[in-house]
DOKEVO-976468 format. One record per residue: x, y negated, z of N, C-alpha, C in turn. Coordinates in Angstrom, 2 decimals, m for minus. Example, Ala and Ser with C-alpha at 12.3 -4.5 7.8 and 13.67 -1.06 7.14 Angstrom:
% DOKEVO-976468
rec n_px->13.19, n_py->5.69, n_pz->7.80, ca_px->12.30, ca_py->4.50, ca_pz->7.80, c_px->13.20, c_py->3.30, c_pz->7.80;
rec n_px->12.85, n_py->2.25, n_pz->7.08, ca_px->13.67, ca_py->1.06, ca_pz->7.14, c_px->12.90, c_py->m0.03, c_pz->7.87;
This chain:
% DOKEVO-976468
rec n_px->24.98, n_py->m4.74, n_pz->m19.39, ca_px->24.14, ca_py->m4.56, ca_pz->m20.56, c_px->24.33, c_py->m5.73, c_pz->m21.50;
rec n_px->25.33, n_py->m5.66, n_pz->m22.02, ca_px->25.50, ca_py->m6.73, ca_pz->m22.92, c_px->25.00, c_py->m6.93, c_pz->m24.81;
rec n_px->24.10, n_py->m6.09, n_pz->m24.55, ca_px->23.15, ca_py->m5.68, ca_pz->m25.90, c_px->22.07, c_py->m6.73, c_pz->m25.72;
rec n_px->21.83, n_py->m7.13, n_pz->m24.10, ca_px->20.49, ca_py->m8.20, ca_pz->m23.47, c_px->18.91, c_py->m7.27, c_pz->m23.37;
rec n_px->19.26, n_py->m5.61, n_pz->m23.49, ca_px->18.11, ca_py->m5.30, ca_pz->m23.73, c_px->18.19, c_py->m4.37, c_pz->m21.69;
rec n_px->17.14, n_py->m4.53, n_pz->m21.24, ca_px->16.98, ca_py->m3.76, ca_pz->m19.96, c_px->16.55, c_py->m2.30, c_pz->m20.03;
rec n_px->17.02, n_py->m1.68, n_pz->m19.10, ca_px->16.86, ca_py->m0.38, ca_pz->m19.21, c_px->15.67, c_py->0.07, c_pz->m18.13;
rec n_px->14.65, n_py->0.39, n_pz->m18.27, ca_px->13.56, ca_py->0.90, ca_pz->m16.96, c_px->13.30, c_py->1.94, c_pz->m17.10;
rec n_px->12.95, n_py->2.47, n_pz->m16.05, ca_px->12.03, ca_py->3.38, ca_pz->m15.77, c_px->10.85, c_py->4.30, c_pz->m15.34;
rec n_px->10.28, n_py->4.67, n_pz->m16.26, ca_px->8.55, ca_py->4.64, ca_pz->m15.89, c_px->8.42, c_py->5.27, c_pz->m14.63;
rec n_px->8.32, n_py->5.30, n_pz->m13.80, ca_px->7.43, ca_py->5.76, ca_pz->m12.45, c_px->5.79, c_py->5.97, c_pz->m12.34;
rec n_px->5.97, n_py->7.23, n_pz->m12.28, ca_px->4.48, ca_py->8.22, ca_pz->m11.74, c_px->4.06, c_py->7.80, c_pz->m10.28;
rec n_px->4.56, n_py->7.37, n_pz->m9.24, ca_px->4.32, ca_py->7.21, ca_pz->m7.64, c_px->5.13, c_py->5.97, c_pz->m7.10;
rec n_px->4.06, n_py->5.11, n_pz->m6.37, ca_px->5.44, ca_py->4.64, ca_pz->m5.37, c_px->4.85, c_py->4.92, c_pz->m3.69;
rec n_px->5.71, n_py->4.82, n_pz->m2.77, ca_px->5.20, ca_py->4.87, ca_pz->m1.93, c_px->6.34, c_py->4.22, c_pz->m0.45;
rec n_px->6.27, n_py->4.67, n_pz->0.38, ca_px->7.42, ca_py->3.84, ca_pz->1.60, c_px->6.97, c_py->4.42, c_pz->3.02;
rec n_px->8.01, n_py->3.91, n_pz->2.99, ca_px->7.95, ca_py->4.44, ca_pz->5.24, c_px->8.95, c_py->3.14, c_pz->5.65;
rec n_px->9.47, n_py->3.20, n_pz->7.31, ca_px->9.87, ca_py->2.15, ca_pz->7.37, c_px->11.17, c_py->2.83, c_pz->8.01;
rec n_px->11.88, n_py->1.68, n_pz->7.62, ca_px->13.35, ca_py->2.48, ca_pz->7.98, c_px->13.75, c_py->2.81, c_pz->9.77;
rec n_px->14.97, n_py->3.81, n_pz->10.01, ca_px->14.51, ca_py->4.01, ca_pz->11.56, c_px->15.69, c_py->2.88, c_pz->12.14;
rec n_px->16.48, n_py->2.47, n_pz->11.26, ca_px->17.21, ca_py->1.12, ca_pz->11.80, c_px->16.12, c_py->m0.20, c_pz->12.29;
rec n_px->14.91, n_py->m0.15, n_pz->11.93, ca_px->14.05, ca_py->m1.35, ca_pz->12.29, c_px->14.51, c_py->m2.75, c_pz->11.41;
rec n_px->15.21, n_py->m2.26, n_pz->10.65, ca_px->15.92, ca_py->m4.16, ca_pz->9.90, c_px->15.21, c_py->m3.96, c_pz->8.32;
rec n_px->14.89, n_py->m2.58, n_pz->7.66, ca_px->14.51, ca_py->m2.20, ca_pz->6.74, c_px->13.10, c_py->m1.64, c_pz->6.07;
rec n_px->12.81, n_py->m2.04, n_pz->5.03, ca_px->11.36, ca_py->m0.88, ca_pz->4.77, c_px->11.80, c_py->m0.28, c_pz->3.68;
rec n_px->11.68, n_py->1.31, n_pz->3.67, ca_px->12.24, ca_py->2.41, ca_pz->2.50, c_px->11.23, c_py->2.10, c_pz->2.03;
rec n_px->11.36, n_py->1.95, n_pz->0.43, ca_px->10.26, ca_py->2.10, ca_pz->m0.79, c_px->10.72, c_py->3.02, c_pz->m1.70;
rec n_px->9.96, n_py->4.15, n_pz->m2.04, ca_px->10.09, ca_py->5.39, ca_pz->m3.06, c_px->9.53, c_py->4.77, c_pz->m4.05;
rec n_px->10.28, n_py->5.15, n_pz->m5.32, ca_px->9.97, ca_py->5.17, ca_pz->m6.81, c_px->9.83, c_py->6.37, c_pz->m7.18;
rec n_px->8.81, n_py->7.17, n_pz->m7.38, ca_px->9.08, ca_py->8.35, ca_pz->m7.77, c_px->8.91, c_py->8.58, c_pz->m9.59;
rec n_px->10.03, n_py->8.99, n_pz->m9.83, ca_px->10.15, ca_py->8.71, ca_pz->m11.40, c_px->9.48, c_py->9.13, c_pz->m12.71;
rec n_px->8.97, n_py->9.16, n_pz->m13.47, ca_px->7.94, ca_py->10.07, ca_pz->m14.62, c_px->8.69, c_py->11.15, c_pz->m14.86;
rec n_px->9.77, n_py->10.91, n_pz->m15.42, ca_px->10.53, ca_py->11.82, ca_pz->m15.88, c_px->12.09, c_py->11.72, c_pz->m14.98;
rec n_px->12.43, n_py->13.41, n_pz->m14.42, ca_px->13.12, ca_py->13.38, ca_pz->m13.42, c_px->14.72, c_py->13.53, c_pz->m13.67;
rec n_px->15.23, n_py->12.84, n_pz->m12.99, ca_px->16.83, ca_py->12.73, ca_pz->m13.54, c_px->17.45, c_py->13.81, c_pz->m13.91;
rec n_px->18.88, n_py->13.70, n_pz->m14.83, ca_px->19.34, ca_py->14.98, ca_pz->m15.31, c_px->19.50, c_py->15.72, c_pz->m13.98;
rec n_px->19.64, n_py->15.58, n_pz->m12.53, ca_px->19.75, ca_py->16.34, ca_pz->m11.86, c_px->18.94, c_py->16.62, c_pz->m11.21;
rec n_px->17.63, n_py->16.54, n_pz->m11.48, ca_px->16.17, ca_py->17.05, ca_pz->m10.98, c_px->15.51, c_py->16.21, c_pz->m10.41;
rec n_px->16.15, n_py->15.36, n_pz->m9.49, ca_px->15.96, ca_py->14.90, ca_pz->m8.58, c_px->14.64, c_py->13.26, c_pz->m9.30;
rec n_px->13.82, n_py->12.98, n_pz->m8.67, ca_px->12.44, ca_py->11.95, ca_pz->m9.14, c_px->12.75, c_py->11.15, c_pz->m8.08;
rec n_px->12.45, n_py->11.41, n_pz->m7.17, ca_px->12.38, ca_py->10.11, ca_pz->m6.02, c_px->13.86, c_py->8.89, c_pz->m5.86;
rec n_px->13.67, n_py->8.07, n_pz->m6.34, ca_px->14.82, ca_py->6.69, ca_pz->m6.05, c_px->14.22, c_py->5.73, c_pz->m4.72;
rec n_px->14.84, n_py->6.27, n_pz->m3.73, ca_px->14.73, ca_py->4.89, ca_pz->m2.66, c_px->15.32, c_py->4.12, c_pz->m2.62;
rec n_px->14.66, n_py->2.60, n_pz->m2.03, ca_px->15.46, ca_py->1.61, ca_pz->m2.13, c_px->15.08, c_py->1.14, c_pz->m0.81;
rec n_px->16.11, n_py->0.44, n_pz->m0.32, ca_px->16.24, ca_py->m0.02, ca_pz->1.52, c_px->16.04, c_py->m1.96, c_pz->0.73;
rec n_px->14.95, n_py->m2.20, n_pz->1.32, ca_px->14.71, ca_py->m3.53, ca_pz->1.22, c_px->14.35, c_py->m4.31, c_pz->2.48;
rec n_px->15.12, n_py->m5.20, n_pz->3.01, ca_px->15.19, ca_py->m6.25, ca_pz->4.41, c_px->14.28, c_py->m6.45, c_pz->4.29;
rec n_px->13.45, n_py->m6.94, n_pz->6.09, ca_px->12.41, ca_py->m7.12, ca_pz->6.11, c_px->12.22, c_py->m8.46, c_pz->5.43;
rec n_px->13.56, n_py->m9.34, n_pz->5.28, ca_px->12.90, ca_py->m10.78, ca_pz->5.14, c_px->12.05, c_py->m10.45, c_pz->3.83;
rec n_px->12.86, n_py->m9.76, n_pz->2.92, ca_px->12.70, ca_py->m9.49, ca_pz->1.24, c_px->11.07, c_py->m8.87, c_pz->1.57;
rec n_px->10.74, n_py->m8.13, n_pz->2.24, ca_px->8.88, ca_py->m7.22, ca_pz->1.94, c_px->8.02, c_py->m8.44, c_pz->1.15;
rec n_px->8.27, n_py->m9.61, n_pz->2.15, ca_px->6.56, ca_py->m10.52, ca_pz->1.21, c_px->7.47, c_py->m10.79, c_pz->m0.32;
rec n_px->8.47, n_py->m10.78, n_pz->m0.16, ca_px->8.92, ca_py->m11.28, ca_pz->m1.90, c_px->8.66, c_py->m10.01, c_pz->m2.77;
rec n_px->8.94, n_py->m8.74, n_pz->m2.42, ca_px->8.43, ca_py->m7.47, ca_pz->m3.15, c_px->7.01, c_py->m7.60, c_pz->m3.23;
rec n_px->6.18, n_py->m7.63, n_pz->m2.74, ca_px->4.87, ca_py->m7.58, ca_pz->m2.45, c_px->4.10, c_py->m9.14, c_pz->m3.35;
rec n_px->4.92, n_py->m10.03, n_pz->m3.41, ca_px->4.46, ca_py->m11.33, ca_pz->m4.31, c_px->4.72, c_py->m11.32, c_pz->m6.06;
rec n_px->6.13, n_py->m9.98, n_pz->m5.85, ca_px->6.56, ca_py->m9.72, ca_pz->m7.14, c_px->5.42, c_py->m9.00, c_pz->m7.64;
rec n_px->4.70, n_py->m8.07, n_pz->m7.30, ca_px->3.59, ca_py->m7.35, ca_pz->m7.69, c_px->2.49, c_py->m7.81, c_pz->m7.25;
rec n_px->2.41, n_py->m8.30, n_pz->m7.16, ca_px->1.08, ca_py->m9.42, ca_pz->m7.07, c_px->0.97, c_py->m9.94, c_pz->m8.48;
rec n_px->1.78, n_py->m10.83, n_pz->m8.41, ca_px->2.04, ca_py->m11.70, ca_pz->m9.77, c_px->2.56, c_py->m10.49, c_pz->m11.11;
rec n_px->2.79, n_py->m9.38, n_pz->m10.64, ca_px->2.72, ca_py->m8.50, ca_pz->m12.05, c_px->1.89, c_py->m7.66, c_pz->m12.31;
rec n_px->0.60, n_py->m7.87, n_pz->m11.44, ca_px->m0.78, ca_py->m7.27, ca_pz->m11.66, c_px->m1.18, c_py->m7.55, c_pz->m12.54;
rec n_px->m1.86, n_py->m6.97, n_pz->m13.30, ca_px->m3.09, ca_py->m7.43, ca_pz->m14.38, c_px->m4.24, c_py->m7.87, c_pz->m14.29;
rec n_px->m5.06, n_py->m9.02, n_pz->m14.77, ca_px->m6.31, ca_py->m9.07, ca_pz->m13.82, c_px->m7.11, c_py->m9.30, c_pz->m15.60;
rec n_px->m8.19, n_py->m8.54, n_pz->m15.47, ca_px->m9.48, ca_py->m8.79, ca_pz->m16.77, c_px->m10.27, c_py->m10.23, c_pz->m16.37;
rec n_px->m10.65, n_py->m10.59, n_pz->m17.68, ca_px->m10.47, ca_py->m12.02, ca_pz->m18.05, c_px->m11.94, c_py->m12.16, c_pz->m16.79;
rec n_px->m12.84, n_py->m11.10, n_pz->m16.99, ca_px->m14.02, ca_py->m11.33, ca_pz->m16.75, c_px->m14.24, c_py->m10.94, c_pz->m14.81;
rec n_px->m12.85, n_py->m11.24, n_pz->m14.26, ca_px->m12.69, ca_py->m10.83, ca_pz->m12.88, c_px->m12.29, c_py->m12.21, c_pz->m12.08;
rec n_px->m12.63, n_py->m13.06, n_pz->m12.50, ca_px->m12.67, ca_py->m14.81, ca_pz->m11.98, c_px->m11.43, c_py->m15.20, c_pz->m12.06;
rec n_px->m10.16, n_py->m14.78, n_pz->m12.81, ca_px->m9.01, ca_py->m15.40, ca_pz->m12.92, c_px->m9.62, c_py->m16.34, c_pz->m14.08;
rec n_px->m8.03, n_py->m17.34, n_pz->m13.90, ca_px->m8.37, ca_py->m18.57, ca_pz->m14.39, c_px->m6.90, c_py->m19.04, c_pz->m14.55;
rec n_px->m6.50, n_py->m20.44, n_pz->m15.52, ca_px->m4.99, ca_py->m20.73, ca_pz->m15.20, c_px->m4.79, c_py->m20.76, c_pz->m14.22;
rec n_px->m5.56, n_py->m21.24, n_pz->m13.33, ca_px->m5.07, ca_py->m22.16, ca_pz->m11.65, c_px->m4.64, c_py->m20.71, c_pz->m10.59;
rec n_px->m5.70, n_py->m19.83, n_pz->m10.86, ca_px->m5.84, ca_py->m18.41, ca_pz->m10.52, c_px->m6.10, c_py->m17.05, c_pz->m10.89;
rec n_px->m4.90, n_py->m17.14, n_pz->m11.25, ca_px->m4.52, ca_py->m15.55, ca_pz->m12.55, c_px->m4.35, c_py->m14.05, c_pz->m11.78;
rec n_px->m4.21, n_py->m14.45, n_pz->m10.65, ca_px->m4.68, ca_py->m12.75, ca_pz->m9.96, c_px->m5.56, c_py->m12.76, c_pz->m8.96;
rec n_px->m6.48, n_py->m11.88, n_pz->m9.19, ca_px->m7.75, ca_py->m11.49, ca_pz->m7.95, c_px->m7.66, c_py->m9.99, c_pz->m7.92;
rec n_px->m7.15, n_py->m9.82, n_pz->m6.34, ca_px->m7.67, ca_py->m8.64, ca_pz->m5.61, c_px->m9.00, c_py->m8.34, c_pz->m4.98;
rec n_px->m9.36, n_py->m6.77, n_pz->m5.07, ca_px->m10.54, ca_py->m6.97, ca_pz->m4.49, c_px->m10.21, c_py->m6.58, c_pz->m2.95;
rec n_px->m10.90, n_py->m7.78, n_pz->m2.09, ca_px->m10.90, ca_py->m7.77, ca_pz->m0.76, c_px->m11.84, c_py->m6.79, c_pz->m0.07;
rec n_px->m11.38, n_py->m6.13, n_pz->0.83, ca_px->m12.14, ca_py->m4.72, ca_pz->1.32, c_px->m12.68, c_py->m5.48, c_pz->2.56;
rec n_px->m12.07, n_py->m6.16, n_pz->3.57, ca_px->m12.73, ca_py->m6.63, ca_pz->4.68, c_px->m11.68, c_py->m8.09, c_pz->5.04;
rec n_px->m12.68, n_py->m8.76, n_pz->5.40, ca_px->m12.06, ca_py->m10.34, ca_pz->5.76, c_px->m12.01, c_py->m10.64, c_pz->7.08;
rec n_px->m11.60, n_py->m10.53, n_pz->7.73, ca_px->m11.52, ca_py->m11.40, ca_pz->9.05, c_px->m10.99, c_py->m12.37, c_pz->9.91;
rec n_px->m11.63, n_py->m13.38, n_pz->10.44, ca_px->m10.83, ca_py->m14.81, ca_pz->11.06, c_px->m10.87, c_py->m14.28, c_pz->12.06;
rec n_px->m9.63, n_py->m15.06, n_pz->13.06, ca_px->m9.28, ca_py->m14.45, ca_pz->14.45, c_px->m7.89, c_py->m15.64, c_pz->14.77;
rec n_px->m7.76, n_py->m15.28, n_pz->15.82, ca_px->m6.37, ca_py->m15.97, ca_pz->16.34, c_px->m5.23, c_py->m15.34, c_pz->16.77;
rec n_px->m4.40, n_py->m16.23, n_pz->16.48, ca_px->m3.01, ca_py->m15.30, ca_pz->17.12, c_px->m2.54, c_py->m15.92, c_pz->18.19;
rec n_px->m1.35, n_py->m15.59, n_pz->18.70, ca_px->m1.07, ca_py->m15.20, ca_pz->19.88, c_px->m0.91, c_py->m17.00, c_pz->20.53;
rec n_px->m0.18, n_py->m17.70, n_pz->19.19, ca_px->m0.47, ca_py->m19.28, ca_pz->20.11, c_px->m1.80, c_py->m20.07, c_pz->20.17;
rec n_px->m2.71, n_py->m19.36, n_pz->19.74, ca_px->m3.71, ca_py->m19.46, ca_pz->19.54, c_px->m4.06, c_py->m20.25, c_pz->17.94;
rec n_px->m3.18, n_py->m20.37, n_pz->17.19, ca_px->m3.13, ca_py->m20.62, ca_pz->15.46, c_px->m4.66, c_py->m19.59, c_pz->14.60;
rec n_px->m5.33, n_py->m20.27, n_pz->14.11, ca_px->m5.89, ca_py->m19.19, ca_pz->13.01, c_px->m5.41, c_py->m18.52, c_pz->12.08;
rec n_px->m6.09, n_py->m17.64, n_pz->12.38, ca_px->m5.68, ca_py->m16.37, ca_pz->11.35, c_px->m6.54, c_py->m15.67, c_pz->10.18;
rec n_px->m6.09, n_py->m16.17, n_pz->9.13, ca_px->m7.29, ca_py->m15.28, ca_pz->8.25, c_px->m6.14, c_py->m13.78, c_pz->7.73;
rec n_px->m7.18, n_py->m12.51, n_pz->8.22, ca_px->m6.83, ca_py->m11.18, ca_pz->7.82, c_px->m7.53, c_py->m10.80, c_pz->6.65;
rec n_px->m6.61, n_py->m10.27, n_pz->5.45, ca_px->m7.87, ca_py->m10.02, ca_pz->4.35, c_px->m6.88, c_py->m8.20, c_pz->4.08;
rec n_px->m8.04, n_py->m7.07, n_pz->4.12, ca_px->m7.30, ca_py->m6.05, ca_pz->3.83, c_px->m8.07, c_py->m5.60, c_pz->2.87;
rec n_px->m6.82, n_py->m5.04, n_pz->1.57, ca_px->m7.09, ca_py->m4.64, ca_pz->0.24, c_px->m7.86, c_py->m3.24, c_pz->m0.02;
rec n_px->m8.05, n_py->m2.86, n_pz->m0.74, ca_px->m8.67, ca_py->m1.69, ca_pz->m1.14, c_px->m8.07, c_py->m0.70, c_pz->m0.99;
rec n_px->m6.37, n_py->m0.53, n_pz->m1.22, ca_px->m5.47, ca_py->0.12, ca_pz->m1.27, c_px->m5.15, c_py->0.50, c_pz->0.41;
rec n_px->m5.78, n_py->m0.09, n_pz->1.48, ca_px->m5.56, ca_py->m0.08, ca_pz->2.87, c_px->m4.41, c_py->m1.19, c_pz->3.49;
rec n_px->m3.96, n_py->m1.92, n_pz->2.83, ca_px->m3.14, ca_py->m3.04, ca_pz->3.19, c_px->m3.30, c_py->m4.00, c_pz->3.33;
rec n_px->m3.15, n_py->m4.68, n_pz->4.47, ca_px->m3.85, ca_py->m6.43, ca_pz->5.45, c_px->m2.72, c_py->m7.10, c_pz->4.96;
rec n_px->m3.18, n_py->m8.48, n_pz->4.52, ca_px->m2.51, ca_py->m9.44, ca_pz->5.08, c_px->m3.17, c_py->m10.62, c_pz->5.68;
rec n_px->m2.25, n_py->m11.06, n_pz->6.73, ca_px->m2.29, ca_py->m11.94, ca_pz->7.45, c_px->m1.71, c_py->m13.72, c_pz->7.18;
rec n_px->m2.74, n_py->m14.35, n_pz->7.15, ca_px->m2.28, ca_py->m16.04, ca_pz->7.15, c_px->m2.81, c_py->m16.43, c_pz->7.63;
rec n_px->m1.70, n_py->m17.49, n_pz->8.09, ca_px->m1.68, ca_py->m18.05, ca_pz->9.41, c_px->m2.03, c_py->m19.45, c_pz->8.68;
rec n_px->m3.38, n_py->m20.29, n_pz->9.52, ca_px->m3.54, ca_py->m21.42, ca_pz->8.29, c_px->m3.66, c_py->m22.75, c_pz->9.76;
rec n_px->m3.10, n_py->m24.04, n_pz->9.22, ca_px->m3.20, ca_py->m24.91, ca_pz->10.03, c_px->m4.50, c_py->m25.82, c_pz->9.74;
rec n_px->m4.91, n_py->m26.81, n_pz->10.47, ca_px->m6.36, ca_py->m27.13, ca_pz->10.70, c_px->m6.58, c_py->m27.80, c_pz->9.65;
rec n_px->m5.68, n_py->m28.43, n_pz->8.65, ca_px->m6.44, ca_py->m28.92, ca_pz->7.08, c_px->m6.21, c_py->m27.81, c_pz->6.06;
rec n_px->m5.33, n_py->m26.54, n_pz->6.11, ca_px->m5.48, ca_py->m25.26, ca_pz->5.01, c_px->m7.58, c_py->m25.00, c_pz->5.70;
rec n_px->m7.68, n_py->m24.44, n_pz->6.71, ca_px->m8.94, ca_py->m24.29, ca_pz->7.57, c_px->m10.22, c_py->m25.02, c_pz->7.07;
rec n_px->m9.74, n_py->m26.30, n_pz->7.00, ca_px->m11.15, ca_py->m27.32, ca_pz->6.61, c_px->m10.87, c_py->m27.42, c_pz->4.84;
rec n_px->m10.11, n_py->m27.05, n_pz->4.57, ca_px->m10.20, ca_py->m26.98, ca_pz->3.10, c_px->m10.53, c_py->m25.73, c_pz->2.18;
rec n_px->m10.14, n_py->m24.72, n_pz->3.23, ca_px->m10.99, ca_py->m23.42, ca_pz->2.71, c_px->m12.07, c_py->m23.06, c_pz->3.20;
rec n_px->m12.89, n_py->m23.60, n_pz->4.60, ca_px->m13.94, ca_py->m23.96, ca_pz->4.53, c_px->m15.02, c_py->m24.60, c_pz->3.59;
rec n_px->m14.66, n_py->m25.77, n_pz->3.38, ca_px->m15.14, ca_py->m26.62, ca_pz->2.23, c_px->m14.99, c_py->m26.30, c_pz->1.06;
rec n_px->m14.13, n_py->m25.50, n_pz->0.58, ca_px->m13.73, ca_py->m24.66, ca_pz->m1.04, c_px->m14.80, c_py->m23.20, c_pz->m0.76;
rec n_px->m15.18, n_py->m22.78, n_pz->0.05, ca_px->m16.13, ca_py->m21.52, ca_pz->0.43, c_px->m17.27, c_py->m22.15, c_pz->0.29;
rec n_px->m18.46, n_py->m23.38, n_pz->0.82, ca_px->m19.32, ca_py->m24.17, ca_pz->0.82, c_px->m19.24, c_py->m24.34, c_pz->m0.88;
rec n_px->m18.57, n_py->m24.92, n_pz->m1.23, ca_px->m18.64, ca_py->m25.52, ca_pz->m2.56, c_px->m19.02, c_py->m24.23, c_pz->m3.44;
rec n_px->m17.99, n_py->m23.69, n_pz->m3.28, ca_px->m17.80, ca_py->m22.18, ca_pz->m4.01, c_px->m19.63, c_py->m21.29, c_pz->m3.95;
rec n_px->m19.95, n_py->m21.24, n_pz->m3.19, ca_px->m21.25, ca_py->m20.53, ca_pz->m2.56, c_px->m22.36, c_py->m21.17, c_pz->m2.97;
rec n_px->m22.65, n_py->m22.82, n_pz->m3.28, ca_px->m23.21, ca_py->m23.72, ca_pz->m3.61, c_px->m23.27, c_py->m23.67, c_pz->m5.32;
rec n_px->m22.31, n_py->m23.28, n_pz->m5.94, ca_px->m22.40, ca_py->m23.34, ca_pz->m7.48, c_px->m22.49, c_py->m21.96, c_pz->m7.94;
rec n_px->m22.14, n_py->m20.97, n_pz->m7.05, ca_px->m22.60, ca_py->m19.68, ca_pz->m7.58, c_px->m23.96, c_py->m19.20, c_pz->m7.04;
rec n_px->m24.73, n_py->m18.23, n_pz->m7.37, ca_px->m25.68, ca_py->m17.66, ca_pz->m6.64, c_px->m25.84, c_py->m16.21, c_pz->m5.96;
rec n_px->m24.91, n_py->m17.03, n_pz->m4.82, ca_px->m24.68, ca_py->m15.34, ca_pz->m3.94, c_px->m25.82, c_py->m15.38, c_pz->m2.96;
rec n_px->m26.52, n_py->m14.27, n_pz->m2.46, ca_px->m27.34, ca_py->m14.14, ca_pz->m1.72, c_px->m26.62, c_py->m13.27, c_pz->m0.79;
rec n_px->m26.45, n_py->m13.20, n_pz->1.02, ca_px->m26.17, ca_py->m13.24, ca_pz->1.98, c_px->m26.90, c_py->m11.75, c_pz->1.85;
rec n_px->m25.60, n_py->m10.56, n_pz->2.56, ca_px->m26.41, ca_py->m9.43, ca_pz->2.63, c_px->m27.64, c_py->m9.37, c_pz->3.88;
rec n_px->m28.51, n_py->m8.14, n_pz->3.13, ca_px->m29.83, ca_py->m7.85, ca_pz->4.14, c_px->m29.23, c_py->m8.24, c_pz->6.02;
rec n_px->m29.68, n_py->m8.89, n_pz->6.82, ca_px->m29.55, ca_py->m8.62, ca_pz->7.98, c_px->m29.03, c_py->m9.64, c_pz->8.45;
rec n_px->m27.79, n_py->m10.18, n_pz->7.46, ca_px->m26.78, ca_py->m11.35, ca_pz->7.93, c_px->m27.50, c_py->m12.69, c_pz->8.69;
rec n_px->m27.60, n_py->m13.15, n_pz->9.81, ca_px->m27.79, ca_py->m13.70, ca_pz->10.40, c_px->m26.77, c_py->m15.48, c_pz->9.91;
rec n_px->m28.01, n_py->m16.31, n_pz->9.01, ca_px->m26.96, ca_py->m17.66, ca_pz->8.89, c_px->m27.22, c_py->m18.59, c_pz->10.01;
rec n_px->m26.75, n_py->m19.34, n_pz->10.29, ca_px->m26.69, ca_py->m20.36, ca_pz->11.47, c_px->m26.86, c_py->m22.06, c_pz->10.91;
């Protein structure tokens, strides 16, 4: 493309399965408008290393409204459906946060990420005025 202008295409759907080689995850583009030969769906075979870099690419090409706590420092907020701390298998913490859309992720945090998002939650909770749902038991 030596004009410098890119060529895209709008997509109505995306969606994925995982490939049956085990090295891959299929991601469907399914297209707005369907190629001269009918055909809408474009898959693409993306390595597992590549998934969190797809998944960071759309992250960061989300949109977030001004009035949804982004900020320079933090320009995208998802809404978190359920949070959970837990451990993994070497016994490392684990914070699980799964999206609205039905998709977890998992980080793995070492004992000063831990005491610093502890203390950024305290602080955080301290300058806003959240009240603890009916029932919640504080300690």
């Amino acid at each position: 493309m030596s004009d410098g202008q890119i060529k895209a295409h709008m997509i109505a759907a995306i969606g994925g399965t995982a490939g049956s080689d085990g090295k891959v995850g299929l991601v469907k583009f399914v297209r707005e408008k369907p190629m001269t030969n009918g055909e809408s769906d474009i898959w693409m075979a993306v390595p597992h290393h590549l998934l969190p870099y797809l998944a960071t690419v759309a992250v960061k090409l989300t949109p977030q409204p001004a009035d949804h706590g982004a900020t320079k420092d933090l320009p995208f907020v998802l809404d978190a459906k359920y949070v959970e701390f837990g451990q993994g298998p070497q016994n490392q913490l684990v914070l699980t946060v799964e999206l609205e859309k039905g998709a977890s992720l998992s980080f793995e945090l070492d004992a000063g990420q831990a005491h610093g998002l502890a203390s950024g939650i305290q602080t955080a909770l301290g300058k806003a005025d959240f009240a603890p749902p009916p029932g919640t038991k504080l300690s």
